[in-house]
N, C-alpha and C positions, 0 to 999 in steps of 0.2 A: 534477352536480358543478360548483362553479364554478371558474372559468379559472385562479385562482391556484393552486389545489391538483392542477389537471392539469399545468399547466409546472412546479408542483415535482415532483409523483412521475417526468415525464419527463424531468426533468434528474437523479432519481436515478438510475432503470431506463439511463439511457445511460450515467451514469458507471459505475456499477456492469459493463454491459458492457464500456466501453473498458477495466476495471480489471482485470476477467477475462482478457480479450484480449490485454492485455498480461504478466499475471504468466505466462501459460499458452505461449504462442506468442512473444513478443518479453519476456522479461525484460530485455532491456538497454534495453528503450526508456525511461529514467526519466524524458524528457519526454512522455509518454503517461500512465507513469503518476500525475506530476505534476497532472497536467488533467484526469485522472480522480478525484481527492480534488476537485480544485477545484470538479467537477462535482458530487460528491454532495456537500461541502458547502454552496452553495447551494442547492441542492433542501431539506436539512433547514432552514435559517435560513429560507424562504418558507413551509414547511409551521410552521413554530413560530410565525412571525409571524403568520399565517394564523389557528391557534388562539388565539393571545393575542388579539386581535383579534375574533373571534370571543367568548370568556370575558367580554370587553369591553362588549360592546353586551349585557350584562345594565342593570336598570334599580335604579339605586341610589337612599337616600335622603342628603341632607346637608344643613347648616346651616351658618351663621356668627354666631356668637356676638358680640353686641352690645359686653359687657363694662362698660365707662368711658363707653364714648364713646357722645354723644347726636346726630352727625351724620355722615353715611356718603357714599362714593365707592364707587359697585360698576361694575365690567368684567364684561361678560357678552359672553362669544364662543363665539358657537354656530356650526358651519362648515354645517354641515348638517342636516337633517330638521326637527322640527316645533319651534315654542319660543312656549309659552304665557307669559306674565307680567303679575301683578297683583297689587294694593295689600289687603294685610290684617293681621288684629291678630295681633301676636306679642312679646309683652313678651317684650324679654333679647334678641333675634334681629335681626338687620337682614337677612337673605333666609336661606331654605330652600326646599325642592320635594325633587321625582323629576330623576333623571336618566338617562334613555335612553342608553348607549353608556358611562356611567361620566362623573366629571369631576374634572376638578386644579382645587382648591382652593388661593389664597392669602390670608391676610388680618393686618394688622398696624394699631393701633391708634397715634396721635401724637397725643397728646392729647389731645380728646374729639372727634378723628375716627378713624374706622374705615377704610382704605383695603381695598377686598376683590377678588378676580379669580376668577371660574367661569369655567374655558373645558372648550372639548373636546378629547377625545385627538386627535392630528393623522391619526395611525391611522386611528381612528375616523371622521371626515372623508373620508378616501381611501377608505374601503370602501364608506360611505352613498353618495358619488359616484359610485362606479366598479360597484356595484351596482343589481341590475334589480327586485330581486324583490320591491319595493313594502313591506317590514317596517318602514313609517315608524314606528312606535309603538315601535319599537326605538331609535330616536333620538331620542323625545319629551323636551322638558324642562318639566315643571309649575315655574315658581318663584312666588314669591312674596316679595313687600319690604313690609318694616314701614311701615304706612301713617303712623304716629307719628312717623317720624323724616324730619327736612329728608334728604335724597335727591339726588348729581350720580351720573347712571344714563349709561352710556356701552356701548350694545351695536354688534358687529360681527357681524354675519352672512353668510352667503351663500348657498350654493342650498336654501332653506329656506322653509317655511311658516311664519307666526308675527302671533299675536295680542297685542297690547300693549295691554294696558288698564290706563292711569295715574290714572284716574276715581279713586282713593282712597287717590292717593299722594301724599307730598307731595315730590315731585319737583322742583324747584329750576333743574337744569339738567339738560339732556338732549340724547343726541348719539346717530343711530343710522347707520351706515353699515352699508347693506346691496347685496350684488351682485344674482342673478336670483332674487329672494323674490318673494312676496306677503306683502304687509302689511296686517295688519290697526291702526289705531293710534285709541284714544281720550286725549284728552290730560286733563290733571289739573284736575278741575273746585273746587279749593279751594285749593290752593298758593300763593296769593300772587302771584307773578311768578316766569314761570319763562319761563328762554331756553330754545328748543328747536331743532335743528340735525339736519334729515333730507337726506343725503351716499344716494342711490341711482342704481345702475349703470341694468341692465336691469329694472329692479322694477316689479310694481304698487303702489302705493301708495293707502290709501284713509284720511283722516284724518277723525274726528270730532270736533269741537268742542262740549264738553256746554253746556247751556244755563246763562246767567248768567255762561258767561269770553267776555272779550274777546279782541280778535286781531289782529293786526299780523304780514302776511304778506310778505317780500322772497324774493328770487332769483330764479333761472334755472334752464332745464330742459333746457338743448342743445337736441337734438334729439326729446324728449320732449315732455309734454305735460303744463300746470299749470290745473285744472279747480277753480271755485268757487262756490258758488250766489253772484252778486250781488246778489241779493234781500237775502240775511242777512249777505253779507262785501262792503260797499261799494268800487269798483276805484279804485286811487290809481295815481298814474304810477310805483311801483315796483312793486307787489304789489294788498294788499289791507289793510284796518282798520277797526277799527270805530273810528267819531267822539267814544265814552267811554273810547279805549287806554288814555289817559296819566292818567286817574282812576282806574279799576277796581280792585276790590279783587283781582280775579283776574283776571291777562292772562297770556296766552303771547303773544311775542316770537317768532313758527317761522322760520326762512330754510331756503329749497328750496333743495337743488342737485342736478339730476340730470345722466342721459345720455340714454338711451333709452327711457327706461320713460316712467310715466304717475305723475301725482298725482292724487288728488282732494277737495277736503274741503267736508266737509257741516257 
């Protein structure tokens, strides 16, 4: 049994005693039997939360409907467990998948862009964290983004697995701020120019750059570490670049910024 459902049934079993103990032997104590409601009601409020919670980390499916608009803004905040994402055909849609633990959906259309927000229950988060019992597939998210449509893709994550493969997206701008993840990340091998912004705590980080995009690499890594084959990403006195940046038909523009963790990119 886990720890949240033993402190609620024990904070009921004792109110329930003090409530006894006081109607039976001290009926005048009405500050007793005050703090004896108070006690079993807490107990119920953790044992429901506890279930709802539980109800929760079923694995849902959802969508956001394209609509009007032929350019999109999506927010994806994943707190916890695993989060797959990648680029494929879906006329009418700008991203769908599974969702592990359930997800709040927002999206609003201004005219022929799509603003949309997947995030996770906060709940849902606190329990994947606070939990031992390895049911990451409970917290899995498959998504997918319309590989058709221009793309500013903005994910927040944190103690989480997750593989990001933008290979067939046409991803534009991209920002991913993640705390103790491993990261897996392939960047958009067709896109045009796209600025790309990786913000990580204590991460691993392992970047692919497909063949045929160029690269231009800045920032810093604190106290971390930023790894690059020189053979194929030539070192300049801020980062790194290839010598055809500012021609290419497809570059990414990436700036590092970490803490602790590591980068790497191949």
């Amino acid at each position: 049994m886990k720890g949240r459902y033993t402190w609620a049934i024990i904070l009921v079993l004792v109110g329930l005693w003090l409530l006894l103990g006081n109607l039976g032997w001290m009926p005048r104590a009405s500050w007793g039997i005050f703090w004896s409601l108070v006690l079993i009601l807490l107990g119920v409020v953790l044992i429901v939360g506890a279930s709802r919670r539980g109800h929760q980390a079923g694995v849902v499916e959802d969508a956001v409907p394209l609509g009007t608009a032929v350019r999109g803004r999506l927010a994806v905040k994943h707190g916890a467990g695993r989060l797959l994402l990648q680029g494929a055909e879906g006329p009418g849609y700008l991203a769908w998948g599974t969702f592990g633990g359930g997800v709040n959906k927002t999206a609003q259309v201004n005219g022929d862009v799509i603003e949309a927000e997947l995030s996770m229950d906060a709940g849902v988060v606190a329990d994947r964290v606070a939990s031992l019992s390895g049911r990451s597939k409970a917290y899995e998210w498959n998504v997918a983004v319309n590989a058709a449509v221009p793309l500013e893709l903005n994910l927040d994550t944190g103690a989480s697995d997750q593989h990001l493969d933008l290979s067939r997206t046409h991803v534009t701008k991209f920002n991913l701020n993640t705390g103790a993840s491993s990261t897996v990340l392939i960047l958009p091998e067709a896109a045009g120019s796209t600025e790309a912004r990786v913000n990580s705590g204590a991460a691993s980080v392992k970047i692919t750059v497909p063949q045929g995009v160029s690269l231009r690499v800045t920032g810093a890594m604190g106290l971390g570490s930023l790894k690059a084959d020189e053979n194929r990403f030539p070192k300049t006195a801020d980062g790194y670049e290839f010598p055809d940046f500012q021609t290419a038909a497809n570059r990414v523009h990436l700036t590092i910024e970490g803490g602790v963790g590591s980068v790497e990119i191949h």
